[in-house]
N, C-alpha and C positions, 0 to 999 in steps of 0.2 A: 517692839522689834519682832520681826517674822522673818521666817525662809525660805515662803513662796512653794514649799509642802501644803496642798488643800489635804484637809482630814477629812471631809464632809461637807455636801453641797444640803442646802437647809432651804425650805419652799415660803415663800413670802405667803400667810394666808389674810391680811388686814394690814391697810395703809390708810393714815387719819390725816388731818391737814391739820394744823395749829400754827395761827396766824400764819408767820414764814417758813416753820418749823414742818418736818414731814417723822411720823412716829411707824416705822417695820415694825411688826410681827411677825416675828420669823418660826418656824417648826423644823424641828431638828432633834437627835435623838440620845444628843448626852448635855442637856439643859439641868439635868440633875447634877451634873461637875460645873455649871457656872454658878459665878456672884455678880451683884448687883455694882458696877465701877466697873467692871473687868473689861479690859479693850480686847476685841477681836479685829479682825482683815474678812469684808465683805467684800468679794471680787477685788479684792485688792484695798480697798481704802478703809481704812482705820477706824472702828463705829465703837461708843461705848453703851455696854447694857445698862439699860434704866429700870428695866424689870423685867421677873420672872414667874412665870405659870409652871410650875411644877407638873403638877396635875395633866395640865392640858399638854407639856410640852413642847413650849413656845417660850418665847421671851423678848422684847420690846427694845429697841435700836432705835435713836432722835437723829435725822441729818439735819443741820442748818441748809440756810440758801445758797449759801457760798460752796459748801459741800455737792449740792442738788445743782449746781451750775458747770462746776469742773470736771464731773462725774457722770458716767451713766444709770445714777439712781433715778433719772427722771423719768428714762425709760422702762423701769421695774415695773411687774402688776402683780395683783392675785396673779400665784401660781407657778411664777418665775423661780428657776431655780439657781442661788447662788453661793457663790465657791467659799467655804470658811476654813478660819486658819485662826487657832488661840496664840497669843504672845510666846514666844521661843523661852523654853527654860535651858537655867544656863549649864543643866547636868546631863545634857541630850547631844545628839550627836546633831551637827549643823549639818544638813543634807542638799540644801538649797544654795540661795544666796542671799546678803543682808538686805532686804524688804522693811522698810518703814512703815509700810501703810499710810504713804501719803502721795494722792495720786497729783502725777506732774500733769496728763491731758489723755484726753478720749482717743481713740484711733477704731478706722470703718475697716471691718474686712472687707477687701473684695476679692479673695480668691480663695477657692477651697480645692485641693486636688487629693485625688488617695492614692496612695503609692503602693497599694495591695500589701498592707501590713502597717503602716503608716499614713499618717495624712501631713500635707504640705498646706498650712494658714497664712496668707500673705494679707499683709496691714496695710494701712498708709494713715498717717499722719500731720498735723501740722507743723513743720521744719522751722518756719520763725519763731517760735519757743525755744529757739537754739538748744535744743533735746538731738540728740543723736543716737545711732546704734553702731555698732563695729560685729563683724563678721567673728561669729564665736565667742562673743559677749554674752551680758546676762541680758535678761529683761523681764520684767514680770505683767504678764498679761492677765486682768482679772484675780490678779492675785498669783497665779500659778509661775514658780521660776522656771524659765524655758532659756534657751542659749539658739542666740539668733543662729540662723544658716544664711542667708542672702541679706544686704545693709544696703540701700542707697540715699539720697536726700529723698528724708518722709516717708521712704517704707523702708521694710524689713520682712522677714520672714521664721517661720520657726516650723519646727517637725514633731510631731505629736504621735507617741507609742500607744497602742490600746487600751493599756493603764490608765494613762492619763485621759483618756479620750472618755472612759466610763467612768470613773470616778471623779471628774471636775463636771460643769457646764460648757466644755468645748463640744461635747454631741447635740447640744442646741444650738449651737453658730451656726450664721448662713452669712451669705454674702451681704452685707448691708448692716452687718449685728455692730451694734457701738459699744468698745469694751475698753475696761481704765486699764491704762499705759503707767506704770513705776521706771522712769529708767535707770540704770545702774548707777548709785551712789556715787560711786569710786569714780564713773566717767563725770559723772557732773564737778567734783571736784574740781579734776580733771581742766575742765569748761572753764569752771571759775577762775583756777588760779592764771591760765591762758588769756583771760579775757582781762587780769591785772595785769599783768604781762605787757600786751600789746598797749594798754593804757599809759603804762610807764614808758617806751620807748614811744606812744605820741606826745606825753609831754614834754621828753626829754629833747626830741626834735624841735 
Protein backbone atom coordinates (compact mmCIF):
# COMPACT_ATOMS: atom_id res chain seq x y z
CA UNK A 1 0.00 0.00 0.00
CA UNK A 2 1.20 3.60 -0.96
CA UNK A 3 0.18 7.30 -0.80
CA UNK A 4 1.32 8.52 -4.04
CA UNK A 5 4.19 10.65 -1.97
CA UNK A 6 7.40 10.03 -4.59
CA UNK A 7 10.63 10.20 -1.94
CA UNK A 8 12.94 9.78 -4.68
CA UNK A 9 13.30 9.41 -8.38
CA UNK A 10 16.11 6.48 -8.86
CA UNK A 11 18.07 6.32 -12.72
CA UNK A 12 17.69 2.91 -14.46
CA UNK A 13 21.56 2.00 -15.30
CA UNK A 14 20.99 -1.86 -16.79
CA UNK A 15 18.01 -3.68 -18.32
CA UNK A 16 18.53 -7.77 -19.03
CA UNK A 17 16.00 -9.79 -20.90
CA UNK A 18 15.34 -13.25 -19.43
CA UNK A 19 13.23 -15.23 -21.50
CA UNK A 20 9.73 -13.09 -20.77
CA UNK A 21 11.00 -11.75 -17.78
CA UNK A 22 12.73 -7.94 -18.01
CA UNK A 23 15.33 -7.51 -14.71
CA UNK A 24 15.91 -2.99 -13.76
CA UNK A 25 18.81 -2.00 -12.15
CA UNK A 26 17.97 0.87 -10.63
CA UNK A 27 20.55 3.48 -8.63
CA UNK A 28 19.12 5.46 -6.03
CA UNK A 29 20.52 6.71 -2.69
CA UNK A 30 19.11 5.03 0.21
CA UNK A 31 19.49 1.23 -1.12
CA UNK A 32 21.19 0.81 2.23
CA UNK A 33 17.55 0.99 4.12
CA UNK A 34 16.26 -1.74 1.50
CA UNK A 35 15.79 -5.69 1.89
CA UNK A 36 15.55 -8.27 -0.52
CA UNK A 37 11.23 -9.07 -0.89
CA UNK A 38 10.60 -5.51 -0.08
CA UNK A 39 7.67 -4.08 -2.54
CA UNK A 40 8.16 -0.59 -3.82
CA UNK A 41 5.80 1.74 -6.34
CA UNK A 42 8.06 2.39 -9.59
CA UNK A 43 6.14 5.17 -11.42
CA UNK A 44 3.44 3.84 -9.88
CA UNK A 45 3.18 0.05 -10.33
CA UNK A 46 4.26 -2.33 -7.63
CA UNK A 47 7.91 -4.03 -8.22
CA UNK A 48 9.49 -6.43 -5.78
CA UNK A 49 13.52 -6.32 -5.04
CA UNK A 50 15.31 -9.36 -6.02
CA UNK A 51 18.56 -7.83 -5.21
CA UNK A 52 20.86 -5.58 -3.65
CA UNK A 53 24.37 -3.88 -4.53
CA UNK A 54 25.18 -2.25 -1.49
CA UNK A 55 28.40 -1.01 -2.72
CA UNK A 56 27.51 0.02 -5.96
CA UNK A 57 24.04 1.54 -4.90
CA UNK A 58 21.79 -0.07 -7.03
CA UNK A 59 19.39 -2.76 -6.63
CA UNK A 60 17.51 -5.30 -9.09
CA UNK A 61 13.50 -5.04 -9.80
CA UNK A 62 12.02 -8.45 -12.17
CA UNK A 63 8.73 -7.21 -14.48
CA UNK A 64 6.75 -10.11 -15.96
CA UNK A 65 5.23 -9.70 -19.48
CA UNK A 66 1.86 -9.05 -18.37
CA UNK A 67 3.48 -6.19 -16.19
CA UNK A 68 5.68 -4.95 -19.34
CA UNK A 69 2.23 -5.02 -21.32
CA UNK A 70 -0.12 -2.78 -19.05
CA UNK A 71 2.74 -0.45 -18.24
CA UNK A 72 5.04 1.83 -19.56
CA UNK A 73 8.08 -0.17 -18.44
CA UNK A 74 8.51 -1.09 -22.03
CA UNK A 75 9.26 2.24 -22.79
CA UNK A 76 12.13 2.70 -19.87
CA UNK A 77 15.91 2.81 -21.04
CA UNK A 78 19.48 3.28 -19.60
CA UNK A 79 19.02 6.50 -17.87
CA UNK A 80 15.47 7.00 -17.47
CA UNK A 81 14.40 8.43 -14.42
CA UNK A 82 11.71 7.02 -12.17
CA UNK A 83 9.38 8.10 -9.41
CA UNK A 84 9.90 5.74 -6.12
CA UNK A 85 7.74 5.22 -3.25
CA UNK A 86 8.52 2.46 -0.33
CA UNK A 87 5.24 0.58 1.19
CA UNK A 88 3.13 3.34 3.67
CA UNK A 89 4.06 2.59 7.42
CA UNK A 90 1.22 2.48 9.52
CA UNK A 91 2.89 4.97 12.25
CA UNK A 92 3.10 8.00 9.51
CA UNK A 93 1.06 10.49 8.62
CA UNK A 94 -1.19 9.56 5.29
CA UNK A 95 -0.37 12.58 3.08
CA UNK A 96 -1.65 11.35 -0.15
CA UNK A 97 -4.23 8.96 -1.20
CA UNK A 98 -4.74 4.98 -0.92
CA UNK A 99 -2.44 3.85 -4.05
CA UNK A 100 -2.03 0.12 -4.52
CA UNK A 101 0.61 0.00 -6.83
CA UNK A 102 -1.29 -1.60 -9.34
CA UNK A 103 -1.55 -0.08 -12.57
CA UNK A 104 -5.38 -0.11 -14.08
CA UNK A 105 -3.78 1.46 -17.93
CA UNK A 106 -1.23 3.80 -19.61
CA UNK A 107 -2.49 7.31 -20.57
CA UNK A 108 -0.46 9.93 -23.52
CA UNK A 109 0.02 13.40 -22.45
CA UNK A 110 -0.81 15.74 -24.87
CA UNK A 111 -0.74 18.93 -23.36
CA UNK A 112 1.75 20.84 -21.36
CA UNK A 113 0.95 24.62 -20.36
CA UNK A 114 2.76 26.65 -17.46
CA UNK A 115 0.83 28.81 -15.52
CA UNK A 116 3.97 30.93 -14.37
CA UNK A 117 4.23 29.16 -11.11
CA UNK A 118 2.54 26.10 -12.04
CA UNK A 119 2.07 23.84 -14.86
CA UNK A 120 -1.20 22.54 -16.21
CA UNK A 121 -0.70 18.31 -17.59
CA UNK A 122 -3.56 17.13 -19.61
CA UNK A 123 -3.84 13.10 -20.32
CA UNK A 124 -6.07 11.23 -22.37
CA UNK A 125 -6.88 7.84 -22.06
CA UNK A 126 -8.58 4.68 -22.92
CA UNK A 127 -12.50 5.24 -21.66
CA UNK A 128 -13.63 1.46 -22.44
CA UNK A 129 -11.79 0.22 -19.43
CA UNK A 130 -14.68 1.77 -17.85
CA UNK A 131 -11.92 3.83 -15.62
CA UNK A 132 -13.14 7.35 -15.01
CA UNK A 133 -12.02 10.67 -13.22
CA UNK A 134 -14.42 13.31 -11.36
CA UNK A 135 -13.30 16.82 -11.02
CA UNK A 136 -11.43 17.14 -7.67
CA UNK A 137 -10.71 13.46 -7.27
CA UNK A 138 -7.65 11.64 -6.72
CA UNK A 139 -5.57 10.05 -9.29
CA UNK A 140 -2.18 8.89 -9.33
CA UNK A 141 -0.13 9.42 -12.22
CA UNK A 142 3.40 7.65 -12.41
CA UNK A 143 2.83 7.02 -8.97
CA UNK A 144 2.63 10.73 -7.82
CA UNK A 145 -1.12 11.49 -6.08
CA UNK A 146 -2.35 14.50 -7.76
CA UNK A 147 -6.30 15.71 -7.62
CA UNK A 148 -7.71 16.12 -11.02
CA UNK A 149 -8.84 19.84 -12.07
CA UNK A 150 -10.60 19.27 -15.57
CA UNK A 151 -12.57 15.31 -16.07
CA UNK A 152 -14.08 14.38 -19.35
CA UNK A 153 -14.63 10.94 -21.12
CA UNK A 154 -10.72 9.86 -21.46
CA UNK A 155 -9.05 12.79 -20.36
CA UNK A 156 -8.52 14.68 -17.28
CA UNK A 157 -6.20 16.99 -16.24
CA UNK A 158 -4.00 17.85 -13.06
CA UNK A 159 -1.77 21.01 -11.76
CA UNK A 160 1.65 20.51 -10.80
CA UNK A 161 3.52 23.03 -7.96
CA UNK A 162 7.30 23.35 -8.33
CA UNK A 163 7.90 20.84 -5.72
CA UNK A 164 6.38 18.44 -7.35
CA UNK A 165 7.70 19.26 -10.72
CA UNK A 166 11.52 18.74 -9.22
CA UNK A 167 11.39 16.19 -7.19
CA UNK A 168 9.18 13.50 -9.32
CA UNK A 169 9.84 12.78 -13.19
CA UNK A 170 7.08 15.15 -14.31
CA UNK A 171 10.15 17.76 -15.67
CA UNK A 172 10.84 14.95 -18.13
CA UNK A 173 7.35 14.84 -19.65
CA UNK A 174 6.50 16.03 -22.97
CA UNK A 175 3.73 15.84 -25.08
CA UNK A 176 3.55 12.15 -26.22
CA UNK A 177 5.25 10.74 -22.67
CA UNK A 178 3.24 7.40 -21.72
CA UNK A 179 2.69 7.33 -18.10
CA UNK A 180 0.80 4.57 -15.62
CA UNK A 181 -2.68 5.77 -14.58
CA UNK A 182 -3.84 4.19 -10.74
CA UNK A 183 -7.34 5.24 -10.64
CA UNK A 184 -9.08 6.17 -7.39
CA UNK A 185 -9.91 2.88 -5.47
CA UNK A 186 -12.92 4.28 -3.89
CA UNK A 187 -14.40 5.34 -7.43
CA UNK A 188 -13.79 1.97 -8.77
CA UNK A 189 -15.74 0.45 -6.12
CA UNK A 190 -17.95 2.85 -6.82
CA UNK A 191 -18.09 1.40 -10.70
CA UNK A 192 -18.36 -1.95 -9.57
CA UNK A 193 -21.10 -1.99 -7.19
CA UNK A 194 -23.21 0.26 -10.13
CA UNK A 195 -22.36 -2.06 -12.77
CA UNK A 196 -24.11 -4.97 -10.01
CA UNK A 197 -26.79 -2.61 -9.72
CA UNK A 198 -27.89 -2.27 -13.21
CA UNK A 199 -27.30 -6.06 -13.69
CA UNK A 200 -29.91 -6.70 -11.21
CA UNK A 201 -32.61 -4.39 -12.42
CA UNK A 202 -31.77 -6.23 -16.11
CA UNK A 203 -32.62 -9.33 -14.70
CA UNK A 204 -35.31 -8.45 -12.82
CA UNK A 205 -36.97 -6.95 -16.07
Amino acid sequence: MFTGIVEKTGKIVKIEKEKSNYHFTIEVDFVNELKIDQSMSHDGCCLTIVKIDKELGQYVVTAMDETMLKTNLSSWHVGYEVNLERSMKMDGRFDGHIVQGHVDQTAKCTKIVDEMGSWRYYFAYDPQQTNFTVPKGSISVNGVSLTVVDSSEGEFSVAIIPYTQEVTNFHNLKVGSIVNIEFDILGKYVQRLFDEYLKSIQKAD
